[in-house]
C-alpha positions, 0 to 999 in steps of 0.5 A: 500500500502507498501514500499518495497524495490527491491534487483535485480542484473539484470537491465532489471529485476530490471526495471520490477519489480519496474514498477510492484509494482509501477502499484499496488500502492506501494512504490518501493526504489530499489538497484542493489546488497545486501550491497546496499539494506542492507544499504537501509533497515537500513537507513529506514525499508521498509514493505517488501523486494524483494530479488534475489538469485544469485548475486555477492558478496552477495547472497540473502541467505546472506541478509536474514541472514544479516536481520534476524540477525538485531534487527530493521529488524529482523521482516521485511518478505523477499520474494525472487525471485529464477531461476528454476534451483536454486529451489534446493536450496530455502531449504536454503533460508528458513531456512535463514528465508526467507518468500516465494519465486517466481520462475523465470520467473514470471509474474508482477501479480504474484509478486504483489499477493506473496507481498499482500500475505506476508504483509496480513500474518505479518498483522495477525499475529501482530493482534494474537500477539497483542491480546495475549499480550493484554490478558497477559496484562490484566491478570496481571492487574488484578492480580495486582488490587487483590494484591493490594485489597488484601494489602488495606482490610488487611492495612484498617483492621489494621487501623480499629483495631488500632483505636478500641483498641486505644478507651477506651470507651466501648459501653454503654447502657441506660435504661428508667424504665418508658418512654414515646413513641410517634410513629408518622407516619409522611409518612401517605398516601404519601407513596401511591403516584404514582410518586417515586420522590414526595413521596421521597420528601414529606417523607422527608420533613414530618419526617424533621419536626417531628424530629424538633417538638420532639426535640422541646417539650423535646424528650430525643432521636428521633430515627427511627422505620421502616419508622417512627420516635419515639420520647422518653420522660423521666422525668424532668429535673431542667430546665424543667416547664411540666411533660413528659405526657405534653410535650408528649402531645404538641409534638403530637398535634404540629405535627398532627398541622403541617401535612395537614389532608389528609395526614394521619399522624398517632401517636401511644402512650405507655409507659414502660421500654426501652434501648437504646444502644450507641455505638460509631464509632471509625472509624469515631468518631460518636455516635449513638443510637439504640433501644433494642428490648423488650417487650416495642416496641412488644406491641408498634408495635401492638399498631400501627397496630391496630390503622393503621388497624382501620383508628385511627388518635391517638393510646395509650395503657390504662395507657397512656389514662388515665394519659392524660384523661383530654385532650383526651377522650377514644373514641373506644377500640380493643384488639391487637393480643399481647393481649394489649388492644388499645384505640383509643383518640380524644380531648374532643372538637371533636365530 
């Protein structure tokens, strides 16, 4: 329901009008000429206005002038009610920016119909506005957001330059001549769980503890491979008591120690020249480690998918075996597809 405001000159018109309207449920404010609904409209706008044609003093032509010319009415629709004698004239009453017309004499449904009419009319096209300011708005927006993407990656990649160039350490490497590798599989059959959540917590809990037990028994460095953690042995320093195939050795049986057997760790041992790669990160002042690939870890990587392949719970290659000889025995021995020979060990009190 609107509220509209009936400009009507002649009373007994006026009556019928506003009882029409007020029937149909709207809100009817009426005025008896055109400075009076004038003052009425600028008071309150009304939703739409009802207008006579002749009528002294000020025309309904003039009103609607007088509306369109006003910025708080300007959008206001005018319906204006004409006799058939001035239809002639409703030329001008449009180009005024009048809405539409009803010729007299009309019936009250009529008026009632032209009003519901008009206001369906401003109703859609306020909703096309809408929609196409909303599609304008949008699209600024999302100019705007690419702007300003746009300004943050060229602002991060200045920020990012600034702290490299401002670095003076360069990335450096180091190379083991001789190093001695333990590959534990600290997932083992976990990784066959049927619920993603247990496996998920199980892994981590496993390679929590190898990663303890390396560092633990001397590992220079414990470094990811895969899903596997590889532990690095290197010489002895002043402080230490064992040789690295000892400590080596401790650190592989702490761990089979720590993980139940149906697990299914397994570890892989080898040994030779390995580089690790340091590189540091100036954009948020870490340091890390990575392995160089090489010949090293090719035969490693075969070494493991024997022993994996054969159900060995230990894997080593020959120089590894026999520098441990007198704590494990050679118990079986498959040629890997790099041609490296792996021998699978088990200490000499198992049978």
């Amino acid at each position: 329901m609107a509220n509209v405001l009936l400009i009507e000159d002649d009373p007994s018109q006026r009556v019928m009008a506003g009882f029409a309207l007020r029937h149909a449920g709207h809100e009817v404010r009426e005025a008896a000429d055109g400075p009076q609904g004038l003052e009425a409209a600028r008071a309150s706008p009304p939703d739409v206005i009802v207008s006579d044609v002749m009528m002294p003093g000020m025309t309904g032509y003039e009103v609607v002038e007088a509306v369109r010319a006003d910025p708080a009415l300007a959008n206001v629709p005018v319906l204006l009610l004409t006799a058939m004698s001035d239809r002639k004239h409703m030329r001008q009453g449009m180009t005024a920016g009048a809405d539409d017309y009803l010729t007299k004499p009309y019936r009250p449904a009529e008026l009632c119909e032209a009003i519901d009419a008009l206001l369906d009319r401003r109703r859609k096209q306020q909703q096309a506005f809408m929609n196409s300011m909303g599609e304008m708005v949008s699209d600024v927006l999302e100019e705007q957001k690419e702007a300003l993407a746009r300004k943050y990656e060229a602002q991060l990649v200045r920020e990012v330059g600034a702290r490299w160039t401002q670095d003076t350490d360069t990335p450096d490497s180091v190379v083991i001549p001789d190093a001695l590798l333990l590959l534990v599989d600290a997932v083992g059959l976990t990784a066959e769980a049927a619920d993603p959540a247990a496996t998920v917590a199980l892994t981590r809990e496993a390679q929590q503890k190898a990663r303890d037990t390396l560092y633990l028994f001397g590992a220079t460095a414990v470094l990811p491979f895969g899903t596997e953690l590889l532990g690095v042995f290197e010489g002895q320093d002043a402080t230490a008591t064992l040789q690295p195939e000892e400590r080596m050795l401790r650190a592989a049986f702490a761990v089979l120690k720590a993980a139940p057997r149906e697990r299914g760790v397994r570890l892989t041992l080898h040994s030779g020249p390995l580089a690790l790669l340091t590189v540091h990160d100036a954009l948020h002042g870490e340091r890390t480690q990575s392995l160089v690939p090489g010949e090293t870890l090719d035969a490693l990587d075969a070494l493991r998918d024997t022993g994996r392949a054969a159900g060995w719970r230990i894997t080593a290659s020959r120089p590894v075996a026999e520098s441990l000889a007198r704590h494990l025995r050679v118990h079986s021995s498959l040629q890997t597809a790099r041609a490296v020979e792996a021998l699978e060990l088990r200490p000499h009190t198992a049978g």
